[in-house]
PAKOL-974629 format. One record per residue (C-alpha): residue in three letters; chain; x, y, z. Coordinates in steps of 0.5 Angstrom, whole numbers, plus 500, padded with zeros to 3 digits. Each point is the difference from the previous one (the first is absolute). Layout:
# PAKOL-974629
<rec residu="ALA" chaine="A" x="X" y="Y" z="Z"/>
...
# end
This chain:
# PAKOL-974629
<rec residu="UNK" chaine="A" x="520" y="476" z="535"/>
<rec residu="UNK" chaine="A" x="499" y="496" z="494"/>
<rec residu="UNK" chaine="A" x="498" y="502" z="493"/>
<rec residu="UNK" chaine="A" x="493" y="500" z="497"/>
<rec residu="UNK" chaine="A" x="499" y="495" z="495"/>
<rec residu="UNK" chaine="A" x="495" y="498" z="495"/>
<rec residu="UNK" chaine="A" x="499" y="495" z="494"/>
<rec residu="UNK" chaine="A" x="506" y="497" z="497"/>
<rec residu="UNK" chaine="A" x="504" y="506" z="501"/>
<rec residu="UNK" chaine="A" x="506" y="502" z="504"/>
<rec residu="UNK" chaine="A" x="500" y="504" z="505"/>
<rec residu="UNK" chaine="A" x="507" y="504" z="500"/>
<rec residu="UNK" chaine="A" x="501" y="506" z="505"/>
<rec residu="UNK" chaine="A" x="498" y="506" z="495"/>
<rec residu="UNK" chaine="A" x="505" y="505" z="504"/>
<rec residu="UNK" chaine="A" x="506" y="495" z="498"/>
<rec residu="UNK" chaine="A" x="497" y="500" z="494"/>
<rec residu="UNK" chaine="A" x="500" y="507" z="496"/>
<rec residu="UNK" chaine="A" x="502" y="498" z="493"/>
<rec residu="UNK" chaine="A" x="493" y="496" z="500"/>
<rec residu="UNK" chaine="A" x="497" y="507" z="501"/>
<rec residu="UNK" chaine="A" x="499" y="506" z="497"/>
<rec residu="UNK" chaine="A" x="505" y="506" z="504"/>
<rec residu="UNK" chaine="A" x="494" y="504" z="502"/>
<rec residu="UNK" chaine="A" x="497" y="494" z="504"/>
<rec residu="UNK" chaine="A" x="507" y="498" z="503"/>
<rec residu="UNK" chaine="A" x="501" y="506" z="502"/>
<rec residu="UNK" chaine="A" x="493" y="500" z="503"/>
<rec residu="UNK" chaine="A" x="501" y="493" z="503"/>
<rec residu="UNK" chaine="A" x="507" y="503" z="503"/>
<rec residu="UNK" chaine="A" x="497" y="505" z="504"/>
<rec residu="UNK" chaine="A" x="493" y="495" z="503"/>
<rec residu="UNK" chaine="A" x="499" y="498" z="507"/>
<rec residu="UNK" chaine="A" x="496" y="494" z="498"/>
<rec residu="UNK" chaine="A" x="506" y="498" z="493"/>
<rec residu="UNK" chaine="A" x="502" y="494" z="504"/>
<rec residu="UNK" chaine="A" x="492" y="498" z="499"/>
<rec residu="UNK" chaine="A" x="502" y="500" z="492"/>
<rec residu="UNK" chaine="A" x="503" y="495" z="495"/>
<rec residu="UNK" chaine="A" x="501" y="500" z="493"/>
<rec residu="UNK" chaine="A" x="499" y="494" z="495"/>
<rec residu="UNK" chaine="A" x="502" y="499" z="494"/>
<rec residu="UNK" chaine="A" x="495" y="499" z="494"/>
<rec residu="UNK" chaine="A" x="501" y="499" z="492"/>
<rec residu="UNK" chaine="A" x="499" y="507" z="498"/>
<rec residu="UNK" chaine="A" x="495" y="497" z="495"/>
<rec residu="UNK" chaine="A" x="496" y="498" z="504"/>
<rec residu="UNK" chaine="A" x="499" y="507" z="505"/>
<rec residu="UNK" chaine="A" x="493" y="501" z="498"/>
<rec residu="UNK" chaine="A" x="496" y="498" z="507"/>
<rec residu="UNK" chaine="A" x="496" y="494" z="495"/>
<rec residu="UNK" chaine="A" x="505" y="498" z="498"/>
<rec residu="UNK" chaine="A" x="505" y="500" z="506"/>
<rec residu="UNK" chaine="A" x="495" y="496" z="504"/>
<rec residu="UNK" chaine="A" x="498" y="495" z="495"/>
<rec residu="UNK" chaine="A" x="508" y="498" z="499"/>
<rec residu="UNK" chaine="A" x="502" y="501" z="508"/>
<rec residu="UNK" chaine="A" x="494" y="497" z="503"/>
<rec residu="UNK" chaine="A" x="497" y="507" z="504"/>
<rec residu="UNK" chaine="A" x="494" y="501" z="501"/>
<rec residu="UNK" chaine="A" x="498" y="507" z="496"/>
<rec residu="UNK" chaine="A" x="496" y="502" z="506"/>
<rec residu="UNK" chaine="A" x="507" y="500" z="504"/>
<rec residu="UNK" chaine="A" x="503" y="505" z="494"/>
<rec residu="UNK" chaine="A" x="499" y="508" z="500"/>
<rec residu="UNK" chaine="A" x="500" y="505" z="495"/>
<rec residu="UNK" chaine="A" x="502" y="507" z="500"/>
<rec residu="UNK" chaine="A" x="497" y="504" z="494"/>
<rec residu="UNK" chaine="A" x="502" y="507" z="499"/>
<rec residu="UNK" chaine="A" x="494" y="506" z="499"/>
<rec residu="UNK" chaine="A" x="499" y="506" z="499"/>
<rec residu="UNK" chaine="A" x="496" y="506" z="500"/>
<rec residu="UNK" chaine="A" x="499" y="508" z="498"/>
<rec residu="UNK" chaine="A" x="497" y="506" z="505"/>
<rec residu="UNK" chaine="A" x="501" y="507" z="499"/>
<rec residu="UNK" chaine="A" x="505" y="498" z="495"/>
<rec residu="UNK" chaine="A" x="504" y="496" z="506"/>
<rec residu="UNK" chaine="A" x="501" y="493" z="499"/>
<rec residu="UNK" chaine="A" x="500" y="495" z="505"/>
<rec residu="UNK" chaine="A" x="502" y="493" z="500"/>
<rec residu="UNK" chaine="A" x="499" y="495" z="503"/>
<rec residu="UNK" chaine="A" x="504" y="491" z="501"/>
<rec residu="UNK" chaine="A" x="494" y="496" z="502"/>
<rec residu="UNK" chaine="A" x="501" y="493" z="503"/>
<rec residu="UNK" chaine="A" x="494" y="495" z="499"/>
<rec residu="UNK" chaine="A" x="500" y="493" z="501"/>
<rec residu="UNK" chaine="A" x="502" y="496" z="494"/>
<rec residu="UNK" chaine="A" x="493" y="497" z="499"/>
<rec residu="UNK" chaine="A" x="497" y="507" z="500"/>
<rec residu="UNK" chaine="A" x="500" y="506" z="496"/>
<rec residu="UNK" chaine="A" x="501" y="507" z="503"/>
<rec residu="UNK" chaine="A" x="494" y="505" z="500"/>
<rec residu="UNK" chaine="A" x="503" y="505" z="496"/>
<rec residu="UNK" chaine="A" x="493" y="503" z="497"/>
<rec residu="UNK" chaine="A" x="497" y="501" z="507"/>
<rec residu="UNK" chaine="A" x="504" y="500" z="506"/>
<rec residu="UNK" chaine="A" x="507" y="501" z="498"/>
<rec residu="UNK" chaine="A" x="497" y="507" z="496"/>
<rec residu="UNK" chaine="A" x="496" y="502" z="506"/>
<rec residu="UNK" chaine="A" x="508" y="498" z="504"/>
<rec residu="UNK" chaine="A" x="503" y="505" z="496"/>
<rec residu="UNK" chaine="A" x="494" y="505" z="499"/>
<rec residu="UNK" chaine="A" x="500" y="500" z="493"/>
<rec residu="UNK" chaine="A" x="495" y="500" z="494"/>
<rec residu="UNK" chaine="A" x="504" y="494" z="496"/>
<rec residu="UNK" chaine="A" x="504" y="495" z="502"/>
<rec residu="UNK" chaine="A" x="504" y="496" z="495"/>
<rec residu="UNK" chaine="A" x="507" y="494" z="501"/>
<rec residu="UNK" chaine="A" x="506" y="504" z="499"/>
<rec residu="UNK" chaine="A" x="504" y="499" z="492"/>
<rec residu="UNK" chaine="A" x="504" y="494" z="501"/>
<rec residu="UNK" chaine="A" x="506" y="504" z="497"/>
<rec residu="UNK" chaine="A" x="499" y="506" z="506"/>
<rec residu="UNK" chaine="A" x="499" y="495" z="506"/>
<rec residu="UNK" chaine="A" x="507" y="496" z="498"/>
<rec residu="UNK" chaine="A" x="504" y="507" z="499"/>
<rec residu="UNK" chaine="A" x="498" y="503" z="507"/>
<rec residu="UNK" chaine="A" x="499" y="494" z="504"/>
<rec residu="UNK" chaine="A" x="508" y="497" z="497"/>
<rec residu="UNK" chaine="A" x="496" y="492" z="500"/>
<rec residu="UNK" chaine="A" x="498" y="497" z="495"/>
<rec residu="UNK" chaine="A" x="494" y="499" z="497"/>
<rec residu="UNK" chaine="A" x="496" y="494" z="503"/>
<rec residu="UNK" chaine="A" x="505" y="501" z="505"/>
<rec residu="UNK" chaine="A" x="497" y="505" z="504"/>
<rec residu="UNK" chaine="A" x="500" y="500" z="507"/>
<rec residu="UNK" chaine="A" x="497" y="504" z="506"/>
<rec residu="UNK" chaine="A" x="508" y="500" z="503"/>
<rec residu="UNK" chaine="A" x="504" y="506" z="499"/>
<rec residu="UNK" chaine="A" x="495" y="504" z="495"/>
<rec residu="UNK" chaine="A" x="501" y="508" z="500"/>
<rec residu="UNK" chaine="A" x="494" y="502" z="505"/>
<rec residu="UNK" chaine="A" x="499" y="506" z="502"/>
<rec residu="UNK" chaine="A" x="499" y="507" z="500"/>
<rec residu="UNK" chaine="A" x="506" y="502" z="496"/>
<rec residu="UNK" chaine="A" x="496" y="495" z="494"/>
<rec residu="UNK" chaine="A" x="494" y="499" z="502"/>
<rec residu="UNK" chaine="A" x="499" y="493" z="501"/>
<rec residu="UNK" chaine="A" x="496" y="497" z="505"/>
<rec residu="UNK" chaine="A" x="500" y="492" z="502"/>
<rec residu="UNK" chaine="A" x="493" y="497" z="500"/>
<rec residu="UNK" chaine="A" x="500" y="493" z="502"/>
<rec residu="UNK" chaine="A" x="493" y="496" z="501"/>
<rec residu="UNK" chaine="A" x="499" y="497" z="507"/>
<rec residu="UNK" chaine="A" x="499" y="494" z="498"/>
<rec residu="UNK" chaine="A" x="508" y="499" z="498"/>
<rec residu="UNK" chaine="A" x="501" y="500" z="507"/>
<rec residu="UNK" chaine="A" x="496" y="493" z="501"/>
<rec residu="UNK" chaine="A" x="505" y="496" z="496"/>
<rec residu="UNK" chaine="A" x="504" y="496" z="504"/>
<rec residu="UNK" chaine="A" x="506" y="501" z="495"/>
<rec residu="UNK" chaine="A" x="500" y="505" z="494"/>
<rec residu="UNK" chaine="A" x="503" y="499" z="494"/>
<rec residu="UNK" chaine="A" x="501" y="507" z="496"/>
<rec residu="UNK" chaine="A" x="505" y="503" z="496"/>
<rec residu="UNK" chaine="A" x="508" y="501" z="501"/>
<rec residu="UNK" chaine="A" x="501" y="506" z="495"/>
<rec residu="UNK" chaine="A" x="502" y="495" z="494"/>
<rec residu="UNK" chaine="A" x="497" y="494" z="496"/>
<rec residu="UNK" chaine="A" x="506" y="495" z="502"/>
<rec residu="UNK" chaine="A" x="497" y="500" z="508"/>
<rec residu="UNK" chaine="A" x="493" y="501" z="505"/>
<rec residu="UNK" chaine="A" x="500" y="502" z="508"/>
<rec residu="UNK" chaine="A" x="497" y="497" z="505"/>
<rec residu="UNK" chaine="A" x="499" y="502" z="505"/>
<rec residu="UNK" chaine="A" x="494" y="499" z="507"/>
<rec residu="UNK" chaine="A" x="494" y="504" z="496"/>
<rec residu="UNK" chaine="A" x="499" y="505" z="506"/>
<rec residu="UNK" chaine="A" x="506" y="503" z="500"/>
<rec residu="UNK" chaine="A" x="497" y="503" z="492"/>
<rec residu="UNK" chaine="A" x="496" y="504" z="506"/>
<rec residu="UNK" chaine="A" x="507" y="502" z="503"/>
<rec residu="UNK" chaine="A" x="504" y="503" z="493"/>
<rec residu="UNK" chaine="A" x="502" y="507" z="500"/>
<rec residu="UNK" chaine="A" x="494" y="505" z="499"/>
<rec residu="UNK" chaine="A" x="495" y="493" z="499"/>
<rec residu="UNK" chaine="A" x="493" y="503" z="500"/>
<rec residu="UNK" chaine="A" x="496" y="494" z="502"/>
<rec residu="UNK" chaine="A" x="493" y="500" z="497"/>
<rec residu="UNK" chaine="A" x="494" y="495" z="501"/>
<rec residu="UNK" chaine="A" x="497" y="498" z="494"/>
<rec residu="UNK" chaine="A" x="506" y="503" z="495"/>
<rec residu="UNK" chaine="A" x="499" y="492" z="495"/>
<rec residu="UNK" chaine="A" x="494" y="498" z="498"/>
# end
């Protein structure tokens, strides 16, 4: 199976790779069925703002996804939510991501609380290898038409690198809820 390339980057077998990633996304890849579809491609940390690394890399930022993480309170319950959306778009976290996690308010995650409990880094964060589950109470939201990229572009869990991977396999991480019109 080759590796999914795109732009001016070069692809590398992510799994051959784990010092261009965060440990909590190798440690997810090293356990994925569809891993050997994942390469990791080194970028200028400087420019890991999706604009910026498609503008230097030649990527078409329809080709990049996000990952946001929101948050929300019932009943004294706090319920959190990563969102991937295409880069192109913006998660709707006013109304469907609010009506997703059943709360009265949604809003993006501290900065500084996102980097501690997901262990990346910011403008890093990725939808591999974050703490989802019961035990969290995280959920991973990911927008229908994330799955249409031919080859996906989204974090590694730190600035010096992105993942690419075929975008339908985004529908088949760990926990992935896959919801149609989560980017508007």
């Amino acid at each position: 199976m080759s590796l999914p390339h795109i732009g001016d980057l070069l692809s590398l077998p992510a799994l051959e790779h784990p010092g261009l990633l965060a440990e909590p996304v190798a440690r997810e890849l090293s356990g994925w069925e569809h891993a050997g579809e994942v390469a990791v491609v080194e970028i200028d940390p400087d420019l890991a703002d999706t604009a910026a690394m498609s503008k230097a890399y030649d990527v078409p930022l329809t080709a990049s996804a996000n990952c946001v993480v929101v948050s929300g309170r019932r009943g004294g319950e706090e319920r959190v939510a990563a969102c991937v959306v295409r880069a192109d778009t913006r998660a709707d976290v006013n109304n469907l991501v609010k009506r997703r996690l059943d709360v009265r308010k949604a809003s993006f995650l501290a900065m500084e609380r996102a980097v501690e409990e997901t262990h990346m880094e910011y403008g890093g964060i990725t939808p591999v290898g974050l703490p989802l589950g019961e035990e969290t109470g995280w959920r991973l939201l990911v927008d229908a038409a994330c799955l249409d990229i031919e080859v996906a572009v989204i974090g590694s869990g730190v600035r010096r690198s992105k993942l690419i991977l075929p975008g339908r396999r985004l529908g088949d991480l760990p926990g992935a809820e896959v919801v149609e019109g989560l980017g508007t």
